[in-house]
C-alpha positions in Angstrom: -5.8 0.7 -7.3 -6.1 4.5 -8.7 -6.9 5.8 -4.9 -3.4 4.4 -3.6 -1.5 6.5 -6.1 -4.0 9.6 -5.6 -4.0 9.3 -2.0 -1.0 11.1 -1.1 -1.5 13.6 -3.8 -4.6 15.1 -1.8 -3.9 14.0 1.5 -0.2 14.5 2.0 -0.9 18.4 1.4 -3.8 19.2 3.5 -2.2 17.4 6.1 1.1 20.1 5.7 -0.5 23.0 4.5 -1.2 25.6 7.4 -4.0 27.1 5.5 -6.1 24.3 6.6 -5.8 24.5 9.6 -4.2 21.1 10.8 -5.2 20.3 13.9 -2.2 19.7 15.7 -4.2 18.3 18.8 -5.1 15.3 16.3 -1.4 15.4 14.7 1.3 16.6 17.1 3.6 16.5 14.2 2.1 18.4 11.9 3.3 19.9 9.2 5.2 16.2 8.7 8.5 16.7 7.6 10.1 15.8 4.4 11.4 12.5 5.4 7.8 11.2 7.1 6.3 12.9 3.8 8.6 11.0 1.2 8.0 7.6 3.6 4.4 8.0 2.7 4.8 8.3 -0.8 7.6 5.5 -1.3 5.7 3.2 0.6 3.0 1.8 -1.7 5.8 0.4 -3.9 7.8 -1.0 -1.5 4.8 -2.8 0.0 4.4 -4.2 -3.8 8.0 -5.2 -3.8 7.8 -7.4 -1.0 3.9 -8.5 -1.7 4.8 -9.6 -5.3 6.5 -12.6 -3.6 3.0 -13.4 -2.2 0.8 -12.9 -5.0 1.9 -16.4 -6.9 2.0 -18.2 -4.0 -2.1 -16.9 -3.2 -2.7 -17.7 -6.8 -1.8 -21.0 -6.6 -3.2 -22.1 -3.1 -5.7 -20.0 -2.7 -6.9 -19.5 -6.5 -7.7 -16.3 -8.8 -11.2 -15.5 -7.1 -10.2 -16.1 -3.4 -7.1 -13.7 -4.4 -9.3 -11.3 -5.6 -11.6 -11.2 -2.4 -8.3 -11.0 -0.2 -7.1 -8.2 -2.2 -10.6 -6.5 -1.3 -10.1 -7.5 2.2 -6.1 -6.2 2.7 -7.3 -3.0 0.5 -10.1 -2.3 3.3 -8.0 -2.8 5.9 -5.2 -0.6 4.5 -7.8 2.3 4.0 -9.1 1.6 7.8 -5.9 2.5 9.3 -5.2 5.4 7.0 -9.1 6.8 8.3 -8.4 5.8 11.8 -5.1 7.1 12.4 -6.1 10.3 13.5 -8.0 8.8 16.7 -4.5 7.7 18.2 -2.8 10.8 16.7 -0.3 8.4 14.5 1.8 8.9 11.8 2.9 4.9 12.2 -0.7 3.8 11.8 -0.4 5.8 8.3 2.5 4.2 7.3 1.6 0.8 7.7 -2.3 1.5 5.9 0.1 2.9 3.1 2.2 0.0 3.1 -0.2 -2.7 3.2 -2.1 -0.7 0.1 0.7 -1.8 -1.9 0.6 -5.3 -1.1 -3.3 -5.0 -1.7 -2.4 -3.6 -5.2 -0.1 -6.7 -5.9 -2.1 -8.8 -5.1 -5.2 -8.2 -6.9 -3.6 -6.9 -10.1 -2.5 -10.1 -11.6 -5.4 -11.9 -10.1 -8.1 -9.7 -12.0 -6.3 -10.5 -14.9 -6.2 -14.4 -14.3 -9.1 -14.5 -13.5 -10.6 -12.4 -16.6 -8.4 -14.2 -18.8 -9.9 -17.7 -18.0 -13.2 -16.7 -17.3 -13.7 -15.2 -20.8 -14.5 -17.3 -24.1 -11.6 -18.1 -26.7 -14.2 -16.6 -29.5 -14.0 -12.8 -28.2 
C-alpha cells in the first residue's frame, strides 16, 4: 500500500528530470507535462473512490480471504502495466496501472483488517 503513495514521488521525477537522461525514444512525451504529471498523482485516490463501492460487495460474496488474494492479484496487475508501459511508449498504460493501484488499496485495506479482526482470539 506504501509503494502506491511512494511511487510517484520517485518515479514522476526521473521520468521529467533531463539529467537522467529520459529516453525520449521510449517516452515521446517526455518531460510529461504538469497536467499528465498531476493525473498520475490524483489517480490512486480516485481509483479508491470509485473501488470503495466494490470492496463491501467482495467482502460479502467473496469473503475477507478471497478479498485479500484479489487485492494481491489487482495490486500485481496494476504494477505490471506501470513496468510495462514503456514497451508501447504509453503514458495511458501508466494511468490506468495508477488507477487500478487505488482500487487494489481499497480493496485490501478493510479486508486485512476483517480478516485480522476475526481471525484473532477475544483474550489478546
Amino acid at each position: 500500500i506504501g509503494l502506491v503513495r511512494a511511487w510517484a514521488s520517485t518515479g514522476l521525477p526521473s521520468l521529467n528530470d533531463a539529467a537522467n537522461n529520459t529516453n525520449t525514444d521510449v517516452l515521446p512525451t517526455a518531460p510529461l507535462s504538469a497536467d499528465t504529471a498531476s493525473w498520475i498523482v490524483s489517480l490512486p485516490p480516485m481509483g479508491a473512490v470509485v473501488g470503495s463501492c466494490l470492496s463491501s460487495i467482495t467482502l460479502n460474496f467473496m469473503g475477507r480471504r478471497d478479498s485479500i488474494i484479489l487485492s494481491g492479484v489487482i495490486f500485481f496487475l496494476s504494477f505490471l502495466l506501470i513496468g510495462l508501459a514503456s514497451i508501447p511508449s504509453s503514458v495511458e498504460m501508466i494511468l490506468a496501472g495508477r488507477a487500478l493501484s487505488g482500487l487494489g488499496v481499497v480493496l485490501a485495506v478493510p479486508s486485512a483488517a476483517i480478516y485480522v479482526a476475526e481471525c484473532s482470539s477475544p483474550a489478546l
